[in-house]
Structures are given as C-alpha cells and as structure tokens.
mmCIF file of the N, C-alpha and C atoms, coordinates in Angstrom:
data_MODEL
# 
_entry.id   MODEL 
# 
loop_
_atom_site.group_PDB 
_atom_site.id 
_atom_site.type_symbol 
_atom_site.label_atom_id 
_atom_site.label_alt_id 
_atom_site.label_comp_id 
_atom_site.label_asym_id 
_atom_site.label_entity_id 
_atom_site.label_seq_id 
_atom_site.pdbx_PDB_ins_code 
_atom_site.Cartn_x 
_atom_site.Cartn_y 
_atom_site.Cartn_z 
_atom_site.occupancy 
_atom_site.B_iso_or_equiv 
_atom_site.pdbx_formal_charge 
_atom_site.auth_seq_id 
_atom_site.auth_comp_id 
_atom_site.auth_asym_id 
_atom_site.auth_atom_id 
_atom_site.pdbx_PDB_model_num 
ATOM 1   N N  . UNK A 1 1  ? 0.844   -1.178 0.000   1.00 0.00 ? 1  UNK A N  1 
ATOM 2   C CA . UNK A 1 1  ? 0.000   0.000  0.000   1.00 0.00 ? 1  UNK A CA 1 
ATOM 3   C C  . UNK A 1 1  ? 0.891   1.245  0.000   1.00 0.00 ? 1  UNK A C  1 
ATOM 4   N N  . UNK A 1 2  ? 0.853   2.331  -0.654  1.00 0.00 ? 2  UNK A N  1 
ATOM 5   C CA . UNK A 1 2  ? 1.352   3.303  -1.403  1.00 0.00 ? 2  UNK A CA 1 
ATOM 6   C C  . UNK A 1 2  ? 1.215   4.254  0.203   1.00 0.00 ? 2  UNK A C  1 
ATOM 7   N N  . UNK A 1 3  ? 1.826   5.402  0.853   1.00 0.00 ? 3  UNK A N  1 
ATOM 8   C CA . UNK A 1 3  ? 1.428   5.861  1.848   1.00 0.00 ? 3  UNK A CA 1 
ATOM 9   C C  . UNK A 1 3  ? 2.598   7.495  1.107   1.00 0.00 ? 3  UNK A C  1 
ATOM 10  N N  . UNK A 1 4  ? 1.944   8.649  1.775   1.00 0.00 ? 4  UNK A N  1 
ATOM 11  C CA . UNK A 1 4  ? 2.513   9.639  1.048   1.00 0.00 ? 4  UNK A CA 1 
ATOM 12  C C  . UNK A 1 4  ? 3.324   10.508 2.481   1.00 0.00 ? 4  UNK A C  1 
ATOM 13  N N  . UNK A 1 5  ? 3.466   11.343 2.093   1.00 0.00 ? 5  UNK A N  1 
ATOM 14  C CA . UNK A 1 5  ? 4.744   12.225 3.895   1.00 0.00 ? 5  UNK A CA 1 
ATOM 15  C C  . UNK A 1 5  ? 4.507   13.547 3.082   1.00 0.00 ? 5  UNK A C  1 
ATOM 16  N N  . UNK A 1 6  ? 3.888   14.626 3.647   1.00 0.00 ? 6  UNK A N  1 
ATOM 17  C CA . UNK A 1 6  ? 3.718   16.175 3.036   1.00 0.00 ? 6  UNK A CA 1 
ATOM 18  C C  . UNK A 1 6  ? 4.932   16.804 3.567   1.00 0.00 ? 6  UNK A C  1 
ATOM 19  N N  . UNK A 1 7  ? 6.146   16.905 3.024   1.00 0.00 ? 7  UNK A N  1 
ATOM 20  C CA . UNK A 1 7  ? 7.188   18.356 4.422   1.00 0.00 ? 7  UNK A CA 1 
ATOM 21  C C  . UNK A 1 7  ? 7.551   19.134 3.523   1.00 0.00 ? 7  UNK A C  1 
ATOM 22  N N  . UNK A 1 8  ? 6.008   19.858 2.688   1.00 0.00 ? 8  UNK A N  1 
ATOM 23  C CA . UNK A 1 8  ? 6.664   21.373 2.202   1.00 0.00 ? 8  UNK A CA 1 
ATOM 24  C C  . UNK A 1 8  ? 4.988   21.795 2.223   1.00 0.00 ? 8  UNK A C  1 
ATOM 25  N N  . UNK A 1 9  ? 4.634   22.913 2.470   1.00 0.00 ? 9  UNK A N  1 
ATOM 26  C CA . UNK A 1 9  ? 2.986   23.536 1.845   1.00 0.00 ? 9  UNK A CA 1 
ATOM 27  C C  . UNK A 1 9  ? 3.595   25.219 1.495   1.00 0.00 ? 9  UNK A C  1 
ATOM 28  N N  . UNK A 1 10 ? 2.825   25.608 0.849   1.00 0.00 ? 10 UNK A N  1 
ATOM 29  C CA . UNK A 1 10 ? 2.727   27.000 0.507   1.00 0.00 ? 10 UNK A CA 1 
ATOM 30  C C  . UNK A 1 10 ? 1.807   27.768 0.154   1.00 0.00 ? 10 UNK A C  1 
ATOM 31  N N  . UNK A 1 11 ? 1.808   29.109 1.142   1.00 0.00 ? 11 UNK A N  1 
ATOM 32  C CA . UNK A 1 11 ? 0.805   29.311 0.406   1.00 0.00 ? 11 UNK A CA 1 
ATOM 33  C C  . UNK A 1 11 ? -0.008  30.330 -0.651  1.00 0.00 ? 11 UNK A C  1 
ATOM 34  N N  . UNK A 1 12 ? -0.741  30.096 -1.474  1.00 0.00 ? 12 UNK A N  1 
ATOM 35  C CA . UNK A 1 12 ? -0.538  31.065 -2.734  1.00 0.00 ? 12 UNK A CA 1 
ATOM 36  C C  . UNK A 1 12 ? -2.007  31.948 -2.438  1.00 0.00 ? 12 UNK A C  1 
ATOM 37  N N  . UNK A 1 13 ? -2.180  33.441 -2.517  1.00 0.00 ? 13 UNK A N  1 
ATOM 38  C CA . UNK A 1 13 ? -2.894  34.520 -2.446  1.00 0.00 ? 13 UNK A CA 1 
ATOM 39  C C  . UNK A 1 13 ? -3.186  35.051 -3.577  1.00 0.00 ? 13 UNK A C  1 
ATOM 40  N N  . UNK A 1 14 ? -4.264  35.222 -4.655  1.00 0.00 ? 14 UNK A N  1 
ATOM 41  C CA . UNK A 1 14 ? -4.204  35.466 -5.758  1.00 0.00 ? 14 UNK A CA 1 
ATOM 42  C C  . UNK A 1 14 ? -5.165  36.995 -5.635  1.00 0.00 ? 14 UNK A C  1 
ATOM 43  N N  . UNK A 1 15 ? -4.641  38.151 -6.320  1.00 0.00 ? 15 UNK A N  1 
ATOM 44  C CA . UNK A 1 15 ? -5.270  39.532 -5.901  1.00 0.00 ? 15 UNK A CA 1 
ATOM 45  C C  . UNK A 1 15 ? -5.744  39.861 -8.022  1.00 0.00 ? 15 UNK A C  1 
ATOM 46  N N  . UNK A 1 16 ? -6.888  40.206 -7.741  1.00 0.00 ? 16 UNK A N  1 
ATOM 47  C CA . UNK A 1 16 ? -7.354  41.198 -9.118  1.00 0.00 ? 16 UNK A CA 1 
ATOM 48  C C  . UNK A 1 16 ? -7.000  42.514 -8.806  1.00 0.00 ? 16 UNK A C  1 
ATOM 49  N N  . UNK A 1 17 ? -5.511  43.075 -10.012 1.00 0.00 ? 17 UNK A N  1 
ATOM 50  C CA . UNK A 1 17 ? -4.880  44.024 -9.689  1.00 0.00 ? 17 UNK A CA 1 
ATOM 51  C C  . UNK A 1 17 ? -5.709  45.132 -10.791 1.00 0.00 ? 17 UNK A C  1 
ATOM 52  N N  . UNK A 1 18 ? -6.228  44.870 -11.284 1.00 0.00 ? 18 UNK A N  1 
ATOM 53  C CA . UNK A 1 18 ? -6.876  45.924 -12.779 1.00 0.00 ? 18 UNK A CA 1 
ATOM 54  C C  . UNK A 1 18 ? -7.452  44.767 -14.137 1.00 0.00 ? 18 UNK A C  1 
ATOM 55  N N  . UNK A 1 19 ? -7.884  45.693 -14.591 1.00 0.00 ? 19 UNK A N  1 
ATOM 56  C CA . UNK A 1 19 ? -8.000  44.609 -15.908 1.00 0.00 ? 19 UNK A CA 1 
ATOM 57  C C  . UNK A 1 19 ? -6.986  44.996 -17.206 1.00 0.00 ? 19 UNK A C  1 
ATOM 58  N N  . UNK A 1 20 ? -6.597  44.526 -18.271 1.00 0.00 ? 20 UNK A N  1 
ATOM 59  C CA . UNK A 1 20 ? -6.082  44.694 -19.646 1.00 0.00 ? 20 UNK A CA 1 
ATOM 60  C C  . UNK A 1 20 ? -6.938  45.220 -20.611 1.00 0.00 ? 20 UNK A C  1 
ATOM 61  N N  . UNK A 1 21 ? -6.172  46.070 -21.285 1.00 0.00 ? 21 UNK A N  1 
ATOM 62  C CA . UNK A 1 21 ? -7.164  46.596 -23.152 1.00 0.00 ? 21 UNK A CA 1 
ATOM 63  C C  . UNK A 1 21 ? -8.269  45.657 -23.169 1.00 0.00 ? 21 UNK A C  1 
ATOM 64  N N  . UNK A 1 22 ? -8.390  44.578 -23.060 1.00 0.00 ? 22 UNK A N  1 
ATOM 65  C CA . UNK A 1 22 ? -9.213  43.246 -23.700 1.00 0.00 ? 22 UNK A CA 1 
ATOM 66  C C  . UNK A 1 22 ? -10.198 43.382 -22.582 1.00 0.00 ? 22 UNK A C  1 
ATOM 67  N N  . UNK A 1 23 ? -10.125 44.389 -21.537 1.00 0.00 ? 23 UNK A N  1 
ATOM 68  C CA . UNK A 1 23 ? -10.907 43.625 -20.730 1.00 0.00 ? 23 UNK A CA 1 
ATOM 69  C C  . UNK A 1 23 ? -11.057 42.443 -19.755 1.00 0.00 ? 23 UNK A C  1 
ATOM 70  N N  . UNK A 1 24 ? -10.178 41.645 -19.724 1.00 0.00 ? 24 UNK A N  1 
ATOM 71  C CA . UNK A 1 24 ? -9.807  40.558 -18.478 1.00 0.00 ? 24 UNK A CA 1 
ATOM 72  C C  . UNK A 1 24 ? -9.108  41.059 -17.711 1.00 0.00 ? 24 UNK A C  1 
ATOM 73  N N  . UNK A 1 25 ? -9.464  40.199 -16.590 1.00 0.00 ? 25 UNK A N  1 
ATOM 74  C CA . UNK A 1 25 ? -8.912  40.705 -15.564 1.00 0.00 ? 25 UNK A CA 1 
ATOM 75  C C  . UNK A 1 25 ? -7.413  40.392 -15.019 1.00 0.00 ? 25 UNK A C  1 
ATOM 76  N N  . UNK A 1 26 ? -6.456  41.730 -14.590 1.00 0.00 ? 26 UNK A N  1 
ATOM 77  C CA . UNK A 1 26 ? -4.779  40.921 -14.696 1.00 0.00 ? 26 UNK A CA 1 
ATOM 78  C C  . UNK A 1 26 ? -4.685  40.338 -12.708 1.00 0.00 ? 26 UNK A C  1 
ATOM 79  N N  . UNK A 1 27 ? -3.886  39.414 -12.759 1.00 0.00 ? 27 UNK A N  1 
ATOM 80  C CA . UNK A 1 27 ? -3.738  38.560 -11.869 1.00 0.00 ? 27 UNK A CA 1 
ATOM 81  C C  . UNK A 1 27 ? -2.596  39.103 -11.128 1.00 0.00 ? 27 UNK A C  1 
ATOM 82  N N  . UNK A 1 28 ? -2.509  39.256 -9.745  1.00 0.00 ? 28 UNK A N  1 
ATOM 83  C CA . UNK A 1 28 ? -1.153  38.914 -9.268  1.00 0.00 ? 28 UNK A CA 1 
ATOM 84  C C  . UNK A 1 28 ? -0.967  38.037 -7.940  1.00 0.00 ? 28 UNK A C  1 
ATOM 85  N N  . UNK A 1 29 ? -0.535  37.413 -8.205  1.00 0.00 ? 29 UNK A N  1 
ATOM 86  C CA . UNK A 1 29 ? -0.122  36.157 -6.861  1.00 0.00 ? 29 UNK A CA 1 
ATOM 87  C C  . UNK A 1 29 ? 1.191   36.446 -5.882  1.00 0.00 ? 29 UNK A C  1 
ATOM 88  N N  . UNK A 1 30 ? 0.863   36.296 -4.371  1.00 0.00 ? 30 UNK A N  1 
ATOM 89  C CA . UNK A 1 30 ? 1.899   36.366 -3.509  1.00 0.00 ? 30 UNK A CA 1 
ATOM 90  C C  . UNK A 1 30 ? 2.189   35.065 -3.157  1.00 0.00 ? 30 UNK A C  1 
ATOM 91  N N  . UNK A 1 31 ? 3.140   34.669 -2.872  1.00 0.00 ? 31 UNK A N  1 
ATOM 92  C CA . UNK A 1 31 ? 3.540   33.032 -2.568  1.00 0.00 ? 31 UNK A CA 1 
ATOM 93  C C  . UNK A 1 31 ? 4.605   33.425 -1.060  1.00 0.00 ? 31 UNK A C  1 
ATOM 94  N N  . UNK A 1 32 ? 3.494   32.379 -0.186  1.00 0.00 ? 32 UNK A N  1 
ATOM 95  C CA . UNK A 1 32 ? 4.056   32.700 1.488   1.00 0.00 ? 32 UNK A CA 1 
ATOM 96  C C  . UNK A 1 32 ? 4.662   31.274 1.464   1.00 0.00 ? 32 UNK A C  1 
ATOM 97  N N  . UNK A 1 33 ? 6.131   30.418 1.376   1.00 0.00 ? 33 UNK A N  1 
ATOM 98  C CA . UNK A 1 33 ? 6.889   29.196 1.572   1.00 0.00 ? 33 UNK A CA 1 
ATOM 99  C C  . UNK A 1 33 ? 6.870   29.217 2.903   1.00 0.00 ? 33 UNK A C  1 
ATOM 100 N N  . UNK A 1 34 ? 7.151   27.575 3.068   1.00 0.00 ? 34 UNK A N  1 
ATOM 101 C CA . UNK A 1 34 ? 7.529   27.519 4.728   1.00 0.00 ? 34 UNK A CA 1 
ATOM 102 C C  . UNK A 1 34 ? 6.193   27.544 5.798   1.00 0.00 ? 34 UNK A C  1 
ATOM 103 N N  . UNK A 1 35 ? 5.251   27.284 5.073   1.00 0.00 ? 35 UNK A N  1 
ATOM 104 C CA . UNK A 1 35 ? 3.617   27.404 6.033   1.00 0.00 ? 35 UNK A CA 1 
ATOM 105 C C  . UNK A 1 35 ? 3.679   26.140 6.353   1.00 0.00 ? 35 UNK A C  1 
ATOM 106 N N  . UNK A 1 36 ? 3.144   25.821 8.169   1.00 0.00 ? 36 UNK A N  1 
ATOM 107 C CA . UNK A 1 36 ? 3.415   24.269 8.476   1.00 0.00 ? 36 UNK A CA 1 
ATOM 108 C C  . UNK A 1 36 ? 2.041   23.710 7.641   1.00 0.00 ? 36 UNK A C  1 
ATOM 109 N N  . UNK A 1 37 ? 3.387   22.024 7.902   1.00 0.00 ? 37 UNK A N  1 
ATOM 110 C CA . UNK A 1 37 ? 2.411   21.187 7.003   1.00 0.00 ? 37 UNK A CA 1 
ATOM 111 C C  . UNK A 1 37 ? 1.331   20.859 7.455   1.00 0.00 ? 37 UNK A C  1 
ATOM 112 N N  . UNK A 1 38 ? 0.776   21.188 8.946   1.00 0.00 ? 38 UNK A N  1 
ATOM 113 C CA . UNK A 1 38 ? -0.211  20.515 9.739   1.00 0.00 ? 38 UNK A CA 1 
ATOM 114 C C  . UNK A 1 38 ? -0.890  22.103 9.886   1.00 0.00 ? 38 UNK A C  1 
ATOM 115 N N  . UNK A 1 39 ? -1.115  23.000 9.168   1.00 0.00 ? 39 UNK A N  1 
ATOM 116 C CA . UNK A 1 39 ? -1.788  24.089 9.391   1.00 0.00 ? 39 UNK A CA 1 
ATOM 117 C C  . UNK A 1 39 ? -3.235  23.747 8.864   1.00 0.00 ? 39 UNK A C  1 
ATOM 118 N N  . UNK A 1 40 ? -4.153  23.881 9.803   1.00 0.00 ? 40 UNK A N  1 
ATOM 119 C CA . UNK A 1 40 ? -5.511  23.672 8.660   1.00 0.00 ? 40 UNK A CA 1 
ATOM 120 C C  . UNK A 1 40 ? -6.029  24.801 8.112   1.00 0.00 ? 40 UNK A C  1 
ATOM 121 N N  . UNK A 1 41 ? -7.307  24.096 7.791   1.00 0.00 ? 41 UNK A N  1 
ATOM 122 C CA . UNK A 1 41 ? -7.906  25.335 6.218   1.00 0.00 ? 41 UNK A CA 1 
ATOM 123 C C  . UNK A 1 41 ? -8.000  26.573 6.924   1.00 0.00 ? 41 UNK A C  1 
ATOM 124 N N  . UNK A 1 42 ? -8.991  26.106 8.236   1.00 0.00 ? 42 UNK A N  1 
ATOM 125 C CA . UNK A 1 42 ? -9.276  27.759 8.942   1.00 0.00 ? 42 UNK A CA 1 
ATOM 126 C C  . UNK A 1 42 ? -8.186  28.290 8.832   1.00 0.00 ? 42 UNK A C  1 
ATOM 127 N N  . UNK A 1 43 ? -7.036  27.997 9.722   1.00 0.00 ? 43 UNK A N  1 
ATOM 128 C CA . UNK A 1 43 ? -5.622  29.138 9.907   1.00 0.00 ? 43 UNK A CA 1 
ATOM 129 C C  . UNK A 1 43 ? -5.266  29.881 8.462   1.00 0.00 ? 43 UNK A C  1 
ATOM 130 N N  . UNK A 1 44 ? -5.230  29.108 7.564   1.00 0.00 ? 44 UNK A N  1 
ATOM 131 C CA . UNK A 1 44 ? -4.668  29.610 6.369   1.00 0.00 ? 44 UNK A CA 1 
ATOM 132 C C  . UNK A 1 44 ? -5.848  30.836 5.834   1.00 0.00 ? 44 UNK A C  1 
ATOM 133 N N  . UNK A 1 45 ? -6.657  30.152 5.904   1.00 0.00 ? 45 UNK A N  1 
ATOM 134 C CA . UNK A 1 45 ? -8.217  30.645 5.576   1.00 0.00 ? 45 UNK A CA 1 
ATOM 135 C C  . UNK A 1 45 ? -8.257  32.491 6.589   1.00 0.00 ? 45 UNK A C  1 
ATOM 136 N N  . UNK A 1 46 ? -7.719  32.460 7.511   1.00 0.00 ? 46 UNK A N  1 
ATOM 137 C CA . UNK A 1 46 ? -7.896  33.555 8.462   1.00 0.00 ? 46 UNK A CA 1 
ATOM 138 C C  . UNK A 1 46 ? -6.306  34.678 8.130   1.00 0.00 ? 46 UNK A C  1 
ATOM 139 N N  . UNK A 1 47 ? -5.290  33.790 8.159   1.00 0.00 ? 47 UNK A N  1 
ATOM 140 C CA . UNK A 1 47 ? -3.813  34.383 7.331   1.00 0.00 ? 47 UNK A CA 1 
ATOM 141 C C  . UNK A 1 47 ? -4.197  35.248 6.405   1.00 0.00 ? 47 UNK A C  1 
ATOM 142 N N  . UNK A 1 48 ? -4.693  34.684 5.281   1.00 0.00 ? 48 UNK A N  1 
ATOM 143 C CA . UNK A 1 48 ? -5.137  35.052 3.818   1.00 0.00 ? 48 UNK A CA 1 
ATOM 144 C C  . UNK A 1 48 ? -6.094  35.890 4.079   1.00 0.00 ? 48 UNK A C  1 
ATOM 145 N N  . UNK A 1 49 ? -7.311  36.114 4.933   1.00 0.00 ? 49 UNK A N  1 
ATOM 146 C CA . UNK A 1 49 ? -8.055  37.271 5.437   1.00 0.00 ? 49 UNK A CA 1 
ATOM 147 C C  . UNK A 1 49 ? -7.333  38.221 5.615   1.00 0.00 ? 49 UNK A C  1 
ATOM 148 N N  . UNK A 1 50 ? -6.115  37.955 6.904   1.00 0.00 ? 50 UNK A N  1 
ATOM 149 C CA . UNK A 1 50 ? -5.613  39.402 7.299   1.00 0.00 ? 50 UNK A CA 1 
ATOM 150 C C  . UNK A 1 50 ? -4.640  40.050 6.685   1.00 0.00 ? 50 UNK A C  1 
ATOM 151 N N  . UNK A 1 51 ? -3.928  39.093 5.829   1.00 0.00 ? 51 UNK A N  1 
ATOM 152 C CA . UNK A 1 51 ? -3.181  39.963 4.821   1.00 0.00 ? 51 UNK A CA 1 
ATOM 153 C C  . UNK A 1 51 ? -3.890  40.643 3.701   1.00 0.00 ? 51 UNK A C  1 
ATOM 154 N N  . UNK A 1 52 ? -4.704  39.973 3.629   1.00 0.00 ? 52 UNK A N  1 
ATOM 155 C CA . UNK A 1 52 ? -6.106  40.910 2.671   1.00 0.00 ? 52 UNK A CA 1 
ATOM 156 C C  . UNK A 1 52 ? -5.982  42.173 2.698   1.00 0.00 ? 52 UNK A C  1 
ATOM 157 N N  . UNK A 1 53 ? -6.694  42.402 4.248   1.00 0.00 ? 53 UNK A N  1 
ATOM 158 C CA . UNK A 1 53 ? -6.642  43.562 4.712   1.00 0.00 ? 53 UNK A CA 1 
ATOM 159 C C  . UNK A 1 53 ? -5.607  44.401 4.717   1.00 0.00 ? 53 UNK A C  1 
ATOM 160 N N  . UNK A 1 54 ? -4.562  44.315 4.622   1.00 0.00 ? 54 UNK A N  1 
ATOM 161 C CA . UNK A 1 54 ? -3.140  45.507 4.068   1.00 0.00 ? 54 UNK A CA 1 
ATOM 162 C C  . UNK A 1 54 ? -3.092  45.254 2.479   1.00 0.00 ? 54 UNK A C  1 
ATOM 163 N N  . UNK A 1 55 ? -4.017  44.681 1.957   1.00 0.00 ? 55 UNK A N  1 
ATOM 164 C CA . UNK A 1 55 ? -3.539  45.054 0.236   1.00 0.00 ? 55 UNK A CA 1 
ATOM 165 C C  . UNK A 1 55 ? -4.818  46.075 -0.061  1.00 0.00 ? 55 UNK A C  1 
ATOM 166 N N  . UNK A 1 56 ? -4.560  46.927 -1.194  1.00 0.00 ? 56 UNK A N  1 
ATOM 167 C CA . UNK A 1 56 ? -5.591  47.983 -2.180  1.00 0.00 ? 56 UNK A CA 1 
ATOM 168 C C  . UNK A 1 56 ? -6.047  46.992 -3.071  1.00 0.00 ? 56 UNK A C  1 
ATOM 169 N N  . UNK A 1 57 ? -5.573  46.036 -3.434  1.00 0.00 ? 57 UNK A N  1 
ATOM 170 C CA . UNK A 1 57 ? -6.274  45.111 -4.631  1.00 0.00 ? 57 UNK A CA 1 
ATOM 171 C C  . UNK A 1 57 ? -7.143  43.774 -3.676  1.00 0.00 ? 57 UNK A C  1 
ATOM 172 N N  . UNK A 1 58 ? -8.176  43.811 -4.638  1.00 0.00 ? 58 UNK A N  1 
ATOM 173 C CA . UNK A 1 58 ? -9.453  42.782 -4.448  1.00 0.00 ? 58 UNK A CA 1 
ATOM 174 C C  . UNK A 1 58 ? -8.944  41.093 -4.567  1.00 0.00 ? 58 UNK A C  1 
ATOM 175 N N  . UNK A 1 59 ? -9.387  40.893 -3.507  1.00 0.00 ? 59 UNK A N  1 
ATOM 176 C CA . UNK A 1 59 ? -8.791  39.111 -3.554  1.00 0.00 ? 59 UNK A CA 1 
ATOM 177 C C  . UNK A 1 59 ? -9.588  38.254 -4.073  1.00 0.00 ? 59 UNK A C  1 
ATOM 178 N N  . UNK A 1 60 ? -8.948  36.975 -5.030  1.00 0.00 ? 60 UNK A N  1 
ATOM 179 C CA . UNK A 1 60 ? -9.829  36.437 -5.764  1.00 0.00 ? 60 UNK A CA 1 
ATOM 180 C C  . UNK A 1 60 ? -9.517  35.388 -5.860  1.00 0.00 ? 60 UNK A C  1 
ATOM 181 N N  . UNK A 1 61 ? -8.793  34.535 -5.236  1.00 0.00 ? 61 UNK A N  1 
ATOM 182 C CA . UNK A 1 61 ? -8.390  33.104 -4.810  1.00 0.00 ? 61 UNK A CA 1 
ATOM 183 C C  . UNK A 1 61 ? -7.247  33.152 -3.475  1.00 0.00 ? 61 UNK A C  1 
ATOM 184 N N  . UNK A 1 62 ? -7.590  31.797 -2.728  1.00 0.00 ? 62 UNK A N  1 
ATOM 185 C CA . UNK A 1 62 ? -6.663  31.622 -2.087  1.00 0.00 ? 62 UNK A CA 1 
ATOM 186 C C  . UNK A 1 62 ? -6.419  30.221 -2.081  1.00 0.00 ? 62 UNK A C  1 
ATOM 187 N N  . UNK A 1 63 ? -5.127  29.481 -1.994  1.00 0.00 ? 63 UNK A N  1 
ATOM 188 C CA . UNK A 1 63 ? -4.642  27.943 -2.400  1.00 0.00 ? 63 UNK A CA 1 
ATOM 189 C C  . UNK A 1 63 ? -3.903  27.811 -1.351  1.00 0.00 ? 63 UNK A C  1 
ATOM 190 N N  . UNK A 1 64 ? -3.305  25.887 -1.215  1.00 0.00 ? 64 UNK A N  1 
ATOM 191 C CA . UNK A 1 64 ? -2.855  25.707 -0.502  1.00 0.00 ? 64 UNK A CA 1 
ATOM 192 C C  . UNK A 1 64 ? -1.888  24.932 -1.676  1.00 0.00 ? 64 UNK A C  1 
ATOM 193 N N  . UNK A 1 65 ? -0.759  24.656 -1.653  1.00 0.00 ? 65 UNK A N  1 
ATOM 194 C CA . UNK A 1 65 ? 0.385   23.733 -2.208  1.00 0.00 ? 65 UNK A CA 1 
ATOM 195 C C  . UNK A 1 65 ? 0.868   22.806 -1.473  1.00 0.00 ? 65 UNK A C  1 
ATOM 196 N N  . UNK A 1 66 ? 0.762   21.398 -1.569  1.00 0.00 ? 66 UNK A N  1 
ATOM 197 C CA . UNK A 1 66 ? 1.551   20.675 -1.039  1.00 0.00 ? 66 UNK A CA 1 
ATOM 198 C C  . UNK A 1 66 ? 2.549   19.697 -1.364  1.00 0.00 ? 66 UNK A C  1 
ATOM 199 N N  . UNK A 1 67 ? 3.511   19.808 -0.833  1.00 0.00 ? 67 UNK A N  1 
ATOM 200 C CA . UNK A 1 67 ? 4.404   18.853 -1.738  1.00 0.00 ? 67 UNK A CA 1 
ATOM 201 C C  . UNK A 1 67 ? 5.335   17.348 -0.904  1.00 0.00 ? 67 UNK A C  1 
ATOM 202 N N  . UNK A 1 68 ? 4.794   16.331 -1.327  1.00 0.00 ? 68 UNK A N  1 
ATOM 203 C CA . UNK A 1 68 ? 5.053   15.629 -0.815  1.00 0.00 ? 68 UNK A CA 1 
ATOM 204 C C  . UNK A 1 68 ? 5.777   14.356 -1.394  1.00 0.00 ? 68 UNK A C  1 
ATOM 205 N N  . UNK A 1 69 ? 6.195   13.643 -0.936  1.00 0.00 ? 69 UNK A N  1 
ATOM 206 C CA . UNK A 1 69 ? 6.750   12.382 -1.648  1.00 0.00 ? 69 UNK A CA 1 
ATOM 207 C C  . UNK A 1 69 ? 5.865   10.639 -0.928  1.00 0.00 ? 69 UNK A C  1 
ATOM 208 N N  . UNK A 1 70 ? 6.003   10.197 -2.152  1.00 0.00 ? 70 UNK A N  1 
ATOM 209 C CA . UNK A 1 70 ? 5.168   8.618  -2.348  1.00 0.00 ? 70 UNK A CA 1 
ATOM 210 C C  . UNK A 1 70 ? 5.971   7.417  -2.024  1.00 0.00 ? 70 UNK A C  1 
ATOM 211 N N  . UNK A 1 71 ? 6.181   6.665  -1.469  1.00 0.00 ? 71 UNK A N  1 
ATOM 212 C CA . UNK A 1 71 ? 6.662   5.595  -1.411  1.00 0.00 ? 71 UNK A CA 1 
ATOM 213 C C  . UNK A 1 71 ? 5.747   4.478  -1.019  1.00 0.00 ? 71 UNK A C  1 
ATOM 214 N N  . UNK A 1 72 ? 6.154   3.082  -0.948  1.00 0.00 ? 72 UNK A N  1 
ATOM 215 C CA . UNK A 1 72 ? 5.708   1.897  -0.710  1.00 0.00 ? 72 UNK A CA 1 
ATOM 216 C C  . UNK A 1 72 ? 5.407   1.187  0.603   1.00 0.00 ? 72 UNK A C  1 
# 
C-alpha cells in the first residue's frame, strides 16, 4: 500500500490588480513558503483574510500547495 509524507505547503494569495485593453482581468499572486504542514484550512483561511486587509487590490483566490513524496 502506497502511503505519502507532506514536508513542504505554501501558500498562494491570488489579488485582481486591474484589468487589460481586452478587458480581463490581470492577476497577481503572492507566494508565502515555509507554512506548516499541519496548518488547517481555517488558519490559512484567516492568514489570507488578514493579509487581505493591508492590500488595495481585491482578492480572488486563495490555495494551498503541497508537496510531498510517495513511497511503498
């Protein structure tokens, strides 16, 4: 049976900074490394709130990354 080990997460903040000529909307992402691997959704979920709050641009995703390795 296959069993996996997470020891990296990160986490990614995605802000709607303006839109382009075309009309879509342009993206910019902050990437926080080094977030524990045992952090749950709330904490991250509440992080990503309060850094919210010190940006001028509108937030429009927030992710979690995890990176882990597979063995047997």
């Amino acid at each position: 049976m296959a069993s996996q080990m997470v020891y990296a997460s990160t986490l990614r903040v995605t802000f709607e900074t303006g839109v382009n000529e075309k009309g879509e909307p342009q993206l910019k992402r902050k990437l926080f490394s080094n977030i524990k691997t045992d952090a749950t959704a709330e904490e991250l979920l509440k992080t990503a709130q309060s850094l919210t709050n010190l940006q001028k641009h509108t937030l429009t995703e927030i992710a979690r990354q995890d990176t882990a390795t597979i063995s047997a």
